[in-house]
C-alpha positions as CSV (number, residue, x, y, z in Angstrom):
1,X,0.0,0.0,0.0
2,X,1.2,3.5,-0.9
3,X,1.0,6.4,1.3
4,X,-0.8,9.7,0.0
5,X,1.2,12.4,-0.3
6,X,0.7,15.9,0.4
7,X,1.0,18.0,-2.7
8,X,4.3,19.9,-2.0
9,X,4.6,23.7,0.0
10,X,5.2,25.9,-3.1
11,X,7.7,28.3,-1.5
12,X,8.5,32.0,-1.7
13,X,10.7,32.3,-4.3
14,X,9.0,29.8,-6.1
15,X,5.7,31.5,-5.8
16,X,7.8,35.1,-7.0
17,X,9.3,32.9,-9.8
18,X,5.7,31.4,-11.0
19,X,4.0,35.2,-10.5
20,X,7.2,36.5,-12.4
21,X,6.3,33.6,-15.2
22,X,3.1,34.9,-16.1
23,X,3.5,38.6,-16.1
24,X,6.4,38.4,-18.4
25,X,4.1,36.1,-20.3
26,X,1.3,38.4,-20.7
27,X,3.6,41.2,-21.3
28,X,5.3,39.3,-24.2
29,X,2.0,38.8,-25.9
30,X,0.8,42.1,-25.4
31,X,4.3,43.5,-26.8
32,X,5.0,40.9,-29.6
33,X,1.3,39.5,-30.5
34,X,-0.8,42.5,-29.9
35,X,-3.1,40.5,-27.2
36,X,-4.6,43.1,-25.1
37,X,-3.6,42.7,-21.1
38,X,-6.7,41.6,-19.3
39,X,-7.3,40.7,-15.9
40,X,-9.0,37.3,-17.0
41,X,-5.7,36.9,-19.0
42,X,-3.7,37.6,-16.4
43,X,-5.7,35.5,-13.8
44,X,-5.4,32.0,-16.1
45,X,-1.9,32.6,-16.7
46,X,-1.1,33.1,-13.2
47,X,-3.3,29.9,-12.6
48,X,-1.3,28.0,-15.2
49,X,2.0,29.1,-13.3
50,X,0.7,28.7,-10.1
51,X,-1.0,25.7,-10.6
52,X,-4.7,26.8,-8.5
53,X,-7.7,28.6,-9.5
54,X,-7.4,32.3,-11.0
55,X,-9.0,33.5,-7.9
56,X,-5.9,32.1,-5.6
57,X,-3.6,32.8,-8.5
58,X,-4.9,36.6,-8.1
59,X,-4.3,36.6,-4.3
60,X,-0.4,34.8,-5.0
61,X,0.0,37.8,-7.9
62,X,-1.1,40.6,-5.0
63,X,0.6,39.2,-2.0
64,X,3.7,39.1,-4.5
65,X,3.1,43.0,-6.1
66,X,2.6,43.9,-2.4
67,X,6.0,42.8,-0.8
68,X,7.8,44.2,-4.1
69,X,5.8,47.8,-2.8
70,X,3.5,47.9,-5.9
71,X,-0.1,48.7,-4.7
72,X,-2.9,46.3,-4.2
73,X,-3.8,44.9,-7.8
74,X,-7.1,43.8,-5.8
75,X,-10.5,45.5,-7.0
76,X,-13.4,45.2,-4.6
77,X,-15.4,45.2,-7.3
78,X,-14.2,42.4,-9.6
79,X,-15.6,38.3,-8.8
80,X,-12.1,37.4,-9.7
81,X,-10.6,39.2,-6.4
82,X,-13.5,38.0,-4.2
């Protein structure tokens, strides 16, 4: 019998590299394919990175932005940031 596993701890730098992954993705499409930068975008890339849903991907992406001294990318108002 095998014994389950806990998914691994992603760690800080880890979490900076994967939020670090997908911005400079986004940013390369915007630059070099003309994709326009969305939120939504930016939320499944950050999930692909991050490997969770966009909604946790967004808090990784803000926790992140905030310790680097960028403001909150949080808006009240958006489902994705709920």
């Amino acid at each position: 019998m095998n014994p389950v596993h806990p998914a691994p701890m992603i760690t800080r730098d880890q979490r900076g590299d994967a939020v670090a992954t997908a911005a400079l993705a986004i940013v390369r499409r915007a630059l070099v394919e003309g994709v326009p930068v969305t939120r939504e975008s930016f939320a499944q890339e950050a999930s692909f990175a991050l490997g969770g849903s966009p909604e946790d991907a967004l808090r990784h992406v803000d926790d992140v932005a905030q310790r680097l001294g960028i403001s909150s990318l949080s808006d009240p108002g958006d489902p994705l940031c709920a």
